[in-house]
C-alpha positions as CSV (number, residue, x, y, z in Angstrom):
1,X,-64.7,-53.8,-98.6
2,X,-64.9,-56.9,-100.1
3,X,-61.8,-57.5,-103.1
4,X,-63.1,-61.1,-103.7
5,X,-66.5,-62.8,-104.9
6,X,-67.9,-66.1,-104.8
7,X,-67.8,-65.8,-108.9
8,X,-64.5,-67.2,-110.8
9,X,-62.6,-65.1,-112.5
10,X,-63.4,-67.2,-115.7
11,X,-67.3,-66.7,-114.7
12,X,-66.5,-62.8,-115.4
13,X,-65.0,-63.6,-118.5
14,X,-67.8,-65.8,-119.6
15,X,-70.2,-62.4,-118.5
16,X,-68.5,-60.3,-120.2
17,X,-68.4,-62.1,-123.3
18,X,-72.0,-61.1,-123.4
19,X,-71.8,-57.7,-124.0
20,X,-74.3,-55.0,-122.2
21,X,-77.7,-57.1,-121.1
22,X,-79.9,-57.4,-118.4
23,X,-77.8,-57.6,-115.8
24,X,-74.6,-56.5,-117.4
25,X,-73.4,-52.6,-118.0
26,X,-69.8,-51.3,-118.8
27,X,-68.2,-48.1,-117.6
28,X,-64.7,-47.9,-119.2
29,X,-64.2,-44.6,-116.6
30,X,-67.4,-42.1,-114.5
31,X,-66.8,-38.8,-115.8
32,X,-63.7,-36.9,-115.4
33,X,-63.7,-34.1,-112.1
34,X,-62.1,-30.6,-113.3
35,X,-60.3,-28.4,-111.1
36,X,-58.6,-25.4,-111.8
37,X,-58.5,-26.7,-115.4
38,X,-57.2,-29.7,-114.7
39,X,-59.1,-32.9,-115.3
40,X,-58.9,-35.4,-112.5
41,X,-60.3,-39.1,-113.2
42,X,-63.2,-39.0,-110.4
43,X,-66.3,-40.3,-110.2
44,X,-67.7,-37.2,-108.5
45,X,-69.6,-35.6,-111.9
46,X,-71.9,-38.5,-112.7
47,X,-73.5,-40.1,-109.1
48,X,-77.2,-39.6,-111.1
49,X,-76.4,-41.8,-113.8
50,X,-75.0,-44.0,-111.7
51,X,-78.3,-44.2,-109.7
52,X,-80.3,-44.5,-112.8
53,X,-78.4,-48.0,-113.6
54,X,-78.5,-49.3,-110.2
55,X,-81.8,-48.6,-109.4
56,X,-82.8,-49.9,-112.9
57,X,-81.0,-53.2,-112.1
58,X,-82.1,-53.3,-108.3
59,X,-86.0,-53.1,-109.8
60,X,-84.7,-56.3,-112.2
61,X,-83.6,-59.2,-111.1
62,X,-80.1,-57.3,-109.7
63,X,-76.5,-57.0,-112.3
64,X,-73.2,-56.1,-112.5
65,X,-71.3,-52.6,-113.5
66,X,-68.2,-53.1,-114.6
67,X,-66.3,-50.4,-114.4
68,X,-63.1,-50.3,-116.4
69,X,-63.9,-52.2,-119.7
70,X,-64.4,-50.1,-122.6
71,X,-67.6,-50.6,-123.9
72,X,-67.0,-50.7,-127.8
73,X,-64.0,-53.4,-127.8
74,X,-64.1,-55.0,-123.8
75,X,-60.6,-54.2,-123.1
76,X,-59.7,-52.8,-119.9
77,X,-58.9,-49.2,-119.8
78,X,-55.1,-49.2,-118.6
79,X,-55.4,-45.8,-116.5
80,X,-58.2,-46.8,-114.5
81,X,-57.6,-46.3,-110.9
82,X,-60.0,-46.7,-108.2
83,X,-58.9,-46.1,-104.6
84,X,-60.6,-47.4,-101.6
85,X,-61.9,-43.9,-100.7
86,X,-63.2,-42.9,-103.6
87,X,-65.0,-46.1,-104.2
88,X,-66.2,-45.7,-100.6
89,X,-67.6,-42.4,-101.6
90,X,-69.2,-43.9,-104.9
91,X,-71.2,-46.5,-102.6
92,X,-72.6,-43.8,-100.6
93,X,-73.2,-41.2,-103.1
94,X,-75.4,-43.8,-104.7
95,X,-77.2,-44.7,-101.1
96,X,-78.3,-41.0,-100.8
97,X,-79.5,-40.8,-104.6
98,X,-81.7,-44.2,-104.7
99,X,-84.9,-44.9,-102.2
100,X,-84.8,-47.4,-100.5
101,X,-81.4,-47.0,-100.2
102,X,-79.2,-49.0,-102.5
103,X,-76.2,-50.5,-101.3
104,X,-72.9,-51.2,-103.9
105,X,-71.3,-54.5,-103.0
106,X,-67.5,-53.6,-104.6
107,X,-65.5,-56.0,-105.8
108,X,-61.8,-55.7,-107.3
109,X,-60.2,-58.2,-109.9
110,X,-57.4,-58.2,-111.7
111,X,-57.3,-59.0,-115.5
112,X,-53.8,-59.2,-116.7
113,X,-52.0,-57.0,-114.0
114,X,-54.4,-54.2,-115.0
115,X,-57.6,-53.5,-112.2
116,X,-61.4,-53.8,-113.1
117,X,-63.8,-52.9,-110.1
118,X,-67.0,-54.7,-110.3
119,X,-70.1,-53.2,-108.8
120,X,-72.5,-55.7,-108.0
121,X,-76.3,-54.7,-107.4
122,X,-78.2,-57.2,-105.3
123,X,-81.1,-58.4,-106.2
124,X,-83.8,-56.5,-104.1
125,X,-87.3,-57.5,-102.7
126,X,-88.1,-53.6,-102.5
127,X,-89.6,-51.4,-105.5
128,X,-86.6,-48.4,-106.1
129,X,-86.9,-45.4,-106.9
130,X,-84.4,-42.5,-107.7
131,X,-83.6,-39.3,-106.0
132,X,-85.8,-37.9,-108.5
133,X,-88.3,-39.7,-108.3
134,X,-87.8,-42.1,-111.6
135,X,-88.9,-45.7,-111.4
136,X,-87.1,-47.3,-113.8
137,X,-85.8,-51.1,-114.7
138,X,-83.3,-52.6,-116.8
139,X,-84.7,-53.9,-120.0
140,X,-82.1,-56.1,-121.7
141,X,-78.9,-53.4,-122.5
142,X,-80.5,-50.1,-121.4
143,X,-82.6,-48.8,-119.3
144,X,-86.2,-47.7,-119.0
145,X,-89.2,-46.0,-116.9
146,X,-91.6,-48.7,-115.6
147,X,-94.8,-48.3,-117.1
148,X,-97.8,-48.0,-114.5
149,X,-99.7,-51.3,-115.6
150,X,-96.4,-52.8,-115.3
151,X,-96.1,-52.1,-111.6
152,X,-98.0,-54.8,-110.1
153,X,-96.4,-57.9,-112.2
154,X,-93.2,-56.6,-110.9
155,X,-94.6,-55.8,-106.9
156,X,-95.7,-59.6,-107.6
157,X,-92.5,-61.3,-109.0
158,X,-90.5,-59.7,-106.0
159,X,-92.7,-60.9,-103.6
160,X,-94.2,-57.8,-102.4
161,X,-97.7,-59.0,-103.5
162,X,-99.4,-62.7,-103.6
163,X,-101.1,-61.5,-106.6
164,X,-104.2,-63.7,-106.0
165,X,-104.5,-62.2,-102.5
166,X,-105.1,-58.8,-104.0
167,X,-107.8,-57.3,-103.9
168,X,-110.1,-55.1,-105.6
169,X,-112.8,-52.5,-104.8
170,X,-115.2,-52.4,-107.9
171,X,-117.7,-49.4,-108.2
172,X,-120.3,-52.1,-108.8
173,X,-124.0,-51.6,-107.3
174,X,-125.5,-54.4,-105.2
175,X,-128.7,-55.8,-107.6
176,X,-129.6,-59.3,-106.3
177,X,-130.7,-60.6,-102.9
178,X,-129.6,-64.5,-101.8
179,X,-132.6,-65.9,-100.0
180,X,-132.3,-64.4,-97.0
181,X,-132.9,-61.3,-98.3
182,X,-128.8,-60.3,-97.7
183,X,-127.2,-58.0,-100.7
184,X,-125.4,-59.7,-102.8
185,X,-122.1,-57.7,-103.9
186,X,-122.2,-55.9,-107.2
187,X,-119.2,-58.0,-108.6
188,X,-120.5,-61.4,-107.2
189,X,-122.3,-64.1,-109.6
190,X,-124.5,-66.3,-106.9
191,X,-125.0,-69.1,-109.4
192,X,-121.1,-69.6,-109.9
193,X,-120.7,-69.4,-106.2
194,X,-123.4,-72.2,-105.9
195,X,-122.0,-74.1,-108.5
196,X,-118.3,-73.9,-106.6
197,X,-119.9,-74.9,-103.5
198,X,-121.8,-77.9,-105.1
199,X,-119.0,-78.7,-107.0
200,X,-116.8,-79.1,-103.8
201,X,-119.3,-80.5,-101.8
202,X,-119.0,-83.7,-104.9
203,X,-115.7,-83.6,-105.3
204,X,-114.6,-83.4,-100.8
205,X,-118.0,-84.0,-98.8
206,X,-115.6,-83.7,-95.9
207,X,-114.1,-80.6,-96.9
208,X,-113.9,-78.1,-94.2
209,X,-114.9,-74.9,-96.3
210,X,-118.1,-76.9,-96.6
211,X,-119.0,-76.6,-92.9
212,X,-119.6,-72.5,-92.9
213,X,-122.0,-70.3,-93.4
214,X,-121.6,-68.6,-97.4
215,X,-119.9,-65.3,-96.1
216,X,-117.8,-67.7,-94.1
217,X,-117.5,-70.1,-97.4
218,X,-116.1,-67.6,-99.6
219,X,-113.7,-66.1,-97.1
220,X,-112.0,-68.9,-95.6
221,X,-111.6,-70.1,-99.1
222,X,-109.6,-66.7,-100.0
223,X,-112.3,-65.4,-102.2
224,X,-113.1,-62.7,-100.3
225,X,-110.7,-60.3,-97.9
226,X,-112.1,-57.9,-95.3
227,X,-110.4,-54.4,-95.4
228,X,-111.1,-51.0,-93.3
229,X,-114.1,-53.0,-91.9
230,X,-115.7,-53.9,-96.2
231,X,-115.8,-57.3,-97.4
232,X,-113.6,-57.1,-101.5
233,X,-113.5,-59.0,-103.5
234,X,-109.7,-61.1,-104.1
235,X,-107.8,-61.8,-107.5
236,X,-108.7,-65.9,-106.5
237,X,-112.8,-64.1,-105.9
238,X,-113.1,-62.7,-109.0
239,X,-111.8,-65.8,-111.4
240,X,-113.8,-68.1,-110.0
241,X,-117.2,-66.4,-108.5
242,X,-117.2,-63.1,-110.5
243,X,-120.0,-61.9,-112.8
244,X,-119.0,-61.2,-116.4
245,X,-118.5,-57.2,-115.3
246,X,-116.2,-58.3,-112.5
247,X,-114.3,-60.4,-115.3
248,X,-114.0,-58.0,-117.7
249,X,-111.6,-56.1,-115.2
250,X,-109.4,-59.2,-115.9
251,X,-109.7,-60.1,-119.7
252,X,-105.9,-61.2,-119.6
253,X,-108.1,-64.9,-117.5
254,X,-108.7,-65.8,-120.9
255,X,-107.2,-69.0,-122.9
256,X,-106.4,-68.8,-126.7
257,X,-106.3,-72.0,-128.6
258,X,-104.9,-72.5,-132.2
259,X,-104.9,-75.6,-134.2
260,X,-102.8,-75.5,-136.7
261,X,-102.7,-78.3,-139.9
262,X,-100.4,-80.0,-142.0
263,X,-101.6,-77.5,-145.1
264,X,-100.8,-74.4,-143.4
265,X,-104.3,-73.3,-142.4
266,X,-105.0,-73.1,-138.5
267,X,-108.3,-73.2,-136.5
268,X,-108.2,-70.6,-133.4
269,X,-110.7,-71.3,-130.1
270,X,-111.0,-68.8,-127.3
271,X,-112.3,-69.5,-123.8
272,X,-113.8,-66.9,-121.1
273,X,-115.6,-67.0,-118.2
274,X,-114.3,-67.9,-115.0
275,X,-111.6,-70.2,-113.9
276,X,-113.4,-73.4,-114.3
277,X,-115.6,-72.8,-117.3
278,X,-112.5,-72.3,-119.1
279,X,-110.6,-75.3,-117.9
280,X,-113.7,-77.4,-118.6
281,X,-114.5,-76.3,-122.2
282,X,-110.5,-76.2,-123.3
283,X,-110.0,-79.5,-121.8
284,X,-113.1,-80.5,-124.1
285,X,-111.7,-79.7,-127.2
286,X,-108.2,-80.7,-126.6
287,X,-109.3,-84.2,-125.4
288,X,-111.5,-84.6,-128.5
289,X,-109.0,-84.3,-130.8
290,X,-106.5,-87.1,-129.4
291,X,-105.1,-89.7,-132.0
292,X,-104.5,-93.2,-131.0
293,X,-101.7,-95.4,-132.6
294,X,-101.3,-99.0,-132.8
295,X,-97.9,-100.4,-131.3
296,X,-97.1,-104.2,-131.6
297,X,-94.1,-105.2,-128.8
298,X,-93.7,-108.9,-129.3
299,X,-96.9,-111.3,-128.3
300,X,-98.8,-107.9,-126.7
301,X,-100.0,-104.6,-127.9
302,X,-100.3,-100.8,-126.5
303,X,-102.2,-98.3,-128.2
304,X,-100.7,-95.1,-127.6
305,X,-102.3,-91.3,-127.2
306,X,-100.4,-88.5,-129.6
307,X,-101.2,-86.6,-126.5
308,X,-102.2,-88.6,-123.6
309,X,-105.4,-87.1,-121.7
310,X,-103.4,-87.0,-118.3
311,X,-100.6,-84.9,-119.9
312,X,-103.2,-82.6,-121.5
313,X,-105.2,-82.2,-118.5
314,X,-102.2,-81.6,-115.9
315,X,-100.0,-78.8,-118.7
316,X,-103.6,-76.9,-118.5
317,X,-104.1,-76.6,-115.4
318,X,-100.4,-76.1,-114.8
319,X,-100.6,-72.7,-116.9
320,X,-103.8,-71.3,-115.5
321,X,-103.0,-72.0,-112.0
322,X,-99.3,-71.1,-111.8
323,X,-99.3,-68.1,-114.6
324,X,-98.9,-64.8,-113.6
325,X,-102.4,-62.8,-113.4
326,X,-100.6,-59.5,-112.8
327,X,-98.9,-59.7,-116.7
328,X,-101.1,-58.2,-119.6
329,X,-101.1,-61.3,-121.4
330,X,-103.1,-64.4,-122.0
331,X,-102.9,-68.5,-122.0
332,X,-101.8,-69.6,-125.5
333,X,-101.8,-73.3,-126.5
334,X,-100.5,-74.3,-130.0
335,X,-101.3,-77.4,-131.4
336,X,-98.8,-78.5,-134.4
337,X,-99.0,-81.4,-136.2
338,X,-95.8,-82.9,-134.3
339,X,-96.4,-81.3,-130.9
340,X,-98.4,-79.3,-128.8
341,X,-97.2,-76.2,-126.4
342,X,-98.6,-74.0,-124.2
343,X,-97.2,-71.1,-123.5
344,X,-98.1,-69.7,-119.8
345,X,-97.7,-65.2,-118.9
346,X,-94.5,-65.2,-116.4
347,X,-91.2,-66.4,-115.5
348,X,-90.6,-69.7,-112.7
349,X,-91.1,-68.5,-109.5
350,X,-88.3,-67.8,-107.3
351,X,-85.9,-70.8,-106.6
352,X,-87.4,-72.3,-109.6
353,X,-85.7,-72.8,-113.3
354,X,-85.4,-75.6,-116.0
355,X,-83.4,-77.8,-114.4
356,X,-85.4,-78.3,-111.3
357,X,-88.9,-78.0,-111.5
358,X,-89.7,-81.7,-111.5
359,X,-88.0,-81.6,-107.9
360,X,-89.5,-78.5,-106.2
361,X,-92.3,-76.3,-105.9
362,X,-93.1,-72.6,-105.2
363,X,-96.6,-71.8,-106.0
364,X,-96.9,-68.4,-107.3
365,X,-100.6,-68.2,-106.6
366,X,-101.2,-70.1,-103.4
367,X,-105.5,-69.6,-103.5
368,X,-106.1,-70.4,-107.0
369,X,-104.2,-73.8,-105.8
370,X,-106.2,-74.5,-103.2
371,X,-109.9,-73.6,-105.0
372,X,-108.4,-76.2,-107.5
373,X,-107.5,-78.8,-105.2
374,X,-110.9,-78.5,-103.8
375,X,-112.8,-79.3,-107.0
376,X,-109.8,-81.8,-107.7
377,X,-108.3,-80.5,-110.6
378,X,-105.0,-80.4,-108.5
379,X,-103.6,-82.1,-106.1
380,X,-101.0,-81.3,-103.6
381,X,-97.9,-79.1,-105.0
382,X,-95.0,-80.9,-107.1
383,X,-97.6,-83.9,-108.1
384,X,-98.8,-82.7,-111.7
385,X,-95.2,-82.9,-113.2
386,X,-95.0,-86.4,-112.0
387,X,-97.7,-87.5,-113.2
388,X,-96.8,-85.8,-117.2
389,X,-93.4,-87.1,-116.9
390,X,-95.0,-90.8,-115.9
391,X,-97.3,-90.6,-118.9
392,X,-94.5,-89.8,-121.1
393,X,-91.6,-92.1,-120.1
394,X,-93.8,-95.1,-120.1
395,X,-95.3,-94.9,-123.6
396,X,-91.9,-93.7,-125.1
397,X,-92.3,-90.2,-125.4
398,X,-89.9,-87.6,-124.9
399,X,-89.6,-85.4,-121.9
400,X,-91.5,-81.8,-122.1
401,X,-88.9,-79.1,-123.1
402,X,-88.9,-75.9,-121.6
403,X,-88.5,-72.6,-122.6
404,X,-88.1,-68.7,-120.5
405,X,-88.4,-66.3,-123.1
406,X,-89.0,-62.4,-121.4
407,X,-92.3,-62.5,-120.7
408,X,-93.4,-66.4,-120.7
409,X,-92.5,-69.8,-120.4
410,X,-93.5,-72.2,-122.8
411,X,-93.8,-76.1,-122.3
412,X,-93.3,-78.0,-125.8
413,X,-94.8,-81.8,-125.9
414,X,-94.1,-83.8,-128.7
415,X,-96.8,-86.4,-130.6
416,X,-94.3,-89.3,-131.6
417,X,-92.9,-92.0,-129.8
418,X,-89.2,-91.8,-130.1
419,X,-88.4,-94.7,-128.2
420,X,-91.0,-98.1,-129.1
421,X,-88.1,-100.0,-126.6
422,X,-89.1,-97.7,-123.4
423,X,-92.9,-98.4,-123.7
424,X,-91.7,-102.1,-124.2
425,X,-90.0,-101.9,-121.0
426,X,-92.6,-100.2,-119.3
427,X,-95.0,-103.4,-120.2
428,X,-92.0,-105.7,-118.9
429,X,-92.2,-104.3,-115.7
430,X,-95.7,-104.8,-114.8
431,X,-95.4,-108.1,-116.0
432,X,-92.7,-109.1,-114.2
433,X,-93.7,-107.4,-110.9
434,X,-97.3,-106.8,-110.9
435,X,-97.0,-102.8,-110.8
436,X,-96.5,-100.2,-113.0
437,X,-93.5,-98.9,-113.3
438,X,-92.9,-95.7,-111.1
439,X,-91.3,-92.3,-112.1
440,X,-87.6,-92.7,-110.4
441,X,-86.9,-95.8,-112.6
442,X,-88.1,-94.7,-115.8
443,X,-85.8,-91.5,-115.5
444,X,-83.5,-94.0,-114.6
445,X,-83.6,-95.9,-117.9
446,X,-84.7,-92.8,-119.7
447,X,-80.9,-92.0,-119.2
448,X,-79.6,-95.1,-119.7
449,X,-81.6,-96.2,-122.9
450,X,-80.9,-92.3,-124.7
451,X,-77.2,-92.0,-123.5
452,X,-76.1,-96.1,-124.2
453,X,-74.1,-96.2,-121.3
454,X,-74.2,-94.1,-118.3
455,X,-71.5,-94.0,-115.1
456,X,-72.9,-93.4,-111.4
457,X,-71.9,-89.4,-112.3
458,X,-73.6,-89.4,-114.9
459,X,-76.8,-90.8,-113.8
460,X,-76.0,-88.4,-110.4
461,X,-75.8,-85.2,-112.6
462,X,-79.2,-85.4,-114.0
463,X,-81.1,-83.0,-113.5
464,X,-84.4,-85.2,-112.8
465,X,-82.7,-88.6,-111.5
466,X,-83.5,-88.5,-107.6
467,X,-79.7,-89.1,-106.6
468,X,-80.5,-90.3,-103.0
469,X,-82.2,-93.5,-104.2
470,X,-80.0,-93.9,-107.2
471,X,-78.2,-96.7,-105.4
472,X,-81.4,-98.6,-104.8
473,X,-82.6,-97.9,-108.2
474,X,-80.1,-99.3,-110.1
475,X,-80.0,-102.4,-107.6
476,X,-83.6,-103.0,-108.4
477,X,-82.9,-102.6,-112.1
478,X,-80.0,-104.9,-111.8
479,X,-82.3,-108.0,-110.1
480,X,-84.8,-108.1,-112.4
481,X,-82.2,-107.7,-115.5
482,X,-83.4,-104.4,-116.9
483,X,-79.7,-103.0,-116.8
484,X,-76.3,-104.5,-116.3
485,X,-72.9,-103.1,-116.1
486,X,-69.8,-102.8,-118.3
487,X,-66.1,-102.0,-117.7
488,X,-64.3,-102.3,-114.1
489,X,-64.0,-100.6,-111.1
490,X,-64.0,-97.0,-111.6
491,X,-65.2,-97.0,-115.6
492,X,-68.4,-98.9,-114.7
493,X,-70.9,-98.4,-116.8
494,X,-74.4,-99.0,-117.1
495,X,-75.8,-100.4,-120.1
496,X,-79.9,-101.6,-120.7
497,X,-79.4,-105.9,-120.4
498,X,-78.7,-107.2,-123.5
499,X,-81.7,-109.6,-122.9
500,X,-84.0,-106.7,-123.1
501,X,-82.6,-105.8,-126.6
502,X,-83.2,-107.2,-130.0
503,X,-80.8,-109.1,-131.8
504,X,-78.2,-107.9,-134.5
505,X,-80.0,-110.4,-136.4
506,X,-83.1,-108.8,-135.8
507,X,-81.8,-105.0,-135.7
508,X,-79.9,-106.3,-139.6
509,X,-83.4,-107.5,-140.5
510,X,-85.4,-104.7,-139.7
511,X,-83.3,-102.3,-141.1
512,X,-82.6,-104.2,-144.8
513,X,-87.1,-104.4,-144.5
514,X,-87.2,-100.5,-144.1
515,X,-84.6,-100.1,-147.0
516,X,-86.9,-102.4,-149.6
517,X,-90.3,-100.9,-148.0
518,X,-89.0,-97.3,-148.9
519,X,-87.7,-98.4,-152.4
520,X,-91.1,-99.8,-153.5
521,X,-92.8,-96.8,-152.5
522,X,-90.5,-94.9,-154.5
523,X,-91.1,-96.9,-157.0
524,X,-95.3,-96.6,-157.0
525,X,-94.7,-92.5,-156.6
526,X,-92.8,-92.9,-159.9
527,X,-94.9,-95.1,-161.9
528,X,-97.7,-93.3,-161.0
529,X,-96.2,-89.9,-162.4
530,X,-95.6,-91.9,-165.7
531,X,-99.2,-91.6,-166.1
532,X,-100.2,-88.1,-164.4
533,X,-99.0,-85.3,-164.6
534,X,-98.4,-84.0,-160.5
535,X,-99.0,-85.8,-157.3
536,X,-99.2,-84.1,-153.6
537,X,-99.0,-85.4,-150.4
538,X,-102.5,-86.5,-149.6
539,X,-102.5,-88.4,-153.0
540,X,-99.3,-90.0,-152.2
541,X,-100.6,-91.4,-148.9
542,X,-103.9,-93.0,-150.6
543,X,-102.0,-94.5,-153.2
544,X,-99.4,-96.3,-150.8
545,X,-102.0,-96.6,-148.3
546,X,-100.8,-94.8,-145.8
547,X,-102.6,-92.8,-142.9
548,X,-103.3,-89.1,-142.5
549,X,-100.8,-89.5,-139.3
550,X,-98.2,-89.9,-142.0
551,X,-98.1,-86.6,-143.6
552,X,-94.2,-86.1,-142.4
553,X,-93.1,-88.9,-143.6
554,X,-94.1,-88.7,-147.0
555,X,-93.0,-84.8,-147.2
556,X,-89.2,-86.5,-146.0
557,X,-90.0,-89.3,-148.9
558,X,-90.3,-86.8,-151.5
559,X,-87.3,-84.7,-150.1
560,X,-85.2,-87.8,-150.6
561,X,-87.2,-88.2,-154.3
562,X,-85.7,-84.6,-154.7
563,X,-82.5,-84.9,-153.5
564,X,-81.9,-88.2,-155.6
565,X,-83.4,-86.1,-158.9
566,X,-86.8,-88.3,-159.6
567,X,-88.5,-85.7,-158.9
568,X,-88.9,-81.7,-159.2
569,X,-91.4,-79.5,-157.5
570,X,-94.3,-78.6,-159.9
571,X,-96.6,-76.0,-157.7
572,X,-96.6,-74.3,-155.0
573,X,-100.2,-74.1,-154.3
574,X,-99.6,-72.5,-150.6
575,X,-97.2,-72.3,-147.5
576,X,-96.1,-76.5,-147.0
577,X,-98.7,-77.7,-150.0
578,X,-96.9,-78.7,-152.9
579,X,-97.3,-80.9,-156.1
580,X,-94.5,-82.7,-157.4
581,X,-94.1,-83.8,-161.4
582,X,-90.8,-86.2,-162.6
583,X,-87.9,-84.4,-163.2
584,X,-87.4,-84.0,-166.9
């Protein structure tokens, strides 16, 4: 048995700080055994709730039973006693009440001088069931029968399935001949299939799909799958070649778009069809409502996307071809007036997670990615991340944020430029050398530039930062005076060159402008209440002539007005659209 685990005992404290969750349950003691009267502490009476949990974990993502802690309060229950037999017993009690069979892995700590044993579930690759037949999963402190719609999305995230491999017999009559006079399948649209292959044959003349014959074509290219001697129809088939009654098997394909303005109102879009059409027409829209921004850095200029198209097009086609098509759930992209984020149906794939998906890839649907790479909206795996963090970095933008919630993960891009000095840099570099600037150094002085100074460690520890050419990174930076170093020995630091940064001169400047540029606006705002009654934002902006762009800044420059008492809200005609009056 093993009495120790690769967890600290701090990470247990940390866990059980949590309370019950998805992979946490407490059992302060498994139901007394009587005999003859006499109540024994056992864990004999209760092996079928036991098997309920674990199976509900096991179906999860795996947990922990801690058995011991009193639920209400988290102590330990001081006459908890759990031999090696009995615990023995427990593990294969539970094996003969869960299918496949579930094996305990026992662990025993002790807490101050008192015994907790620790039952950890594995995570499993298998779909469990009970002796009972129950299929059931843990859903965040309890547990709960799986739903049968459900039991494909969770076949998918295990592994059991390559969702896009699936495949599907529709009851759909053959009604069109190609020309040779062969049957085209009842769920097949010839014209998208034509369309695929022409679009293909544009995008790789050389590519290999292109050299068979059509059943060949859509087979090799994982559309179609031959089983029991038929030719059906796959997941990838259907999303890309599928009529509009193969389609509406999979309404969950669709993309939802919603604009939302500064006034509260919102404009929503929705895109069906297959695969392609949809990328096409939301692509459209999204790249027609880009906003371009004059920036000034010393003798040169940049104008600067809110949303630059490479960043738009690569987070699209990110959450259509690496969402989950098993989940009930559609593409949603939310446009705000600060940022955009789209918001894809599943979790990372295995091996995958927040801190590392820059670095590596998993693709959760393998076909989808190649049709795609045919036609050129992808290319190979890990490459579309690059290319959004590129376009980012180099015109001063912050880094995408990500965020698991149960069901979805969502990628947040901001508008503004936070950082005017990065894109500076970024213009330096190609001057200086000739190229742009590539992704390992921007990260580089990404860290740098946010953090002020930065030790080797530090730098090492990001997440991003490629730490086997660090070294060579921050030589290179070093020649061409980007970054320098401060402190000795082992408290180096690096620090952007001071020849790359403005003045104090200029920084005291800039900020004394900013001060007497705010005051005379106050000023006008004032003035011009002396002789009206109200003023809202959009007036506001006209009278200090100021762009639409600037809606956030003059809703801070009346929150300021508010906070210093000139002013007092008068109306509020709707959710964020106010009119403001002096305060009397």
């Amino acid at each position: 048995m093993h009495k120790y685990t690769k967890h600290s005992i701090q990470w247990f404290y940390n866990l059980l700080a949590q309370g019950e969750c998805d992979i946490l349950d407490f059992k302060e003691q498994l139901e007394d055994k009587v005999i003859f009267g006499k109540s024994i502490k056992n864990f004999a009476p209760k092996y079928e709730e036991l098997a309920k949990d674990v199976v509900a974990f096991a179906n999860k993502k795996g947990g922990f039973l801690f058995v011991g802690i009193v639920d209400d309060t988290k102590e330990i229950n001081p006459i908890f006693l759990a031999t090696d037999a009995k615990i023995f017993e427990l593990i294969r009690q539970v094996q003969d009440r869960t299918f496949p069979s579930i094996t305990l892995h026992p662990h025993k700590l002790k807490i101050n001088n008192s015994e907790v044993l620790v039952l950890e579930i594995p995570f499993s690759p298998q779909m469990h069931r009970t002796s009972k037949g129950e299929y059931l999963i843990r859903s965040n402190d309890g547990n709960r029968a799986i739903e049968p719609y459900e039991i494909a999305t969770i076949q998918s995230e295990k592994g059991l399935i390559v969702y896009d491999q699936k495949t599907w017999d529709f009851p759909f009559q053959s009604i069109e001949q190609d020309k040779q006079r062969n049957p085209i399948p009842g769920w097949q649209d010839l014209s998208r299939t034509r369309l695929l292959y022409n679009r293909i044959q544009s995008e790789k003349p050389k590519s290999p799909y292109l050299k068979n014959t059509s059943n060949e074509f859509t087979e090799t290219l994982g559309l179609v799958k031959e089983e029991n001697g038929v030719q059906l129809p796959t997941t990838t088939g259907v999303l890309f070649i599928g009529n509009q009654k193969a389609l509406k098997e999979m309404p969950y394909s669709q993309i939802k778009y919603i604009r939302y303005y500064e006034d509260g109102s919102y404009k929503p879009f929705e895109y069906s069809g297959n695969l392609i059409e949809i990328a096409d027409a939301c692509f459209s829209q999204l790249k027609s409502e880009i906003k371009v921004k004059e920036f000034h850095f010393g003798l040169f200029r940049d104008y600067i996307e809110d949303y630059p198209e490479i960043v738009l097009r690569e987070m699209l086609i990110n959450a259509i071809v690496h969402r989950d098509y098993s989940r009930q759930q559609i593409i949603e992209i939310r446009k705000f007036p600060n940022y955009i984020e789209f918001e894809s149906p599943g979790h990372f794939p295995q091996g995958i997670d927040e801190t590392n998906f820059l670095r590596k890839t998993n693709p959760r649907n393998p076909n989808i990615m190649d049709v795609m790479r045919e036609v050129s909206y992808a290319e190979k795996a890990g490459t579309g991340f690059d290319k959004i963090f590129t376009a980012l970095l180099s015109k001063g933008k912050n880094l995408p944020k990500s965020i698991q919630n149960e069901h979805s993960i969502i990628f947040r891009v901001d508008a503004d430029v936070y950082s005017e000095k990065l894109a500076e840099l970024s213009h330096e570099f190609k001057q200086i050398t000739g190229i742009d600037i590539d992704l390992e150094k921007l990260l580089v002085i990404n860290c740098i530039y946010t953090e002020k100074k930065q030790t080797f460690q530090q730098l090492e520890a990001n997440p991003f930062v490629n730490q086997y050419q660090l070294r060579r990174i921050l030589k290179e930076l070093q020649e061409i005076e980007f970054i320098e170093t401060t402190g000795k020995t082992s408290g180096v630091k690096y620090i952007i060159h001071k020849n790359k940064l403005a003045s104090t001169e200029d920084k005291i400047s800039y900020s004394k402008l900013k001060k007497q540029e705010k005051a005379r606006q106050i000023e006008a705002i004032i003035r011009y209440l002396d002789s009206a009654d109200e003023i809202d934002n959009e007036a506001a902006r006209k009278l200090l002539n100021l762009a639409d762009s600037d809606v956030s800044y003059v809703s801070r420059l009346f929150a300021e007005m508010i906070e210093k008492d000139f002013v007092e809200i008068a109306r509020e005609i709707k959710h964020n659209q106010r009119t403001y009056k002096i305060k009397k």
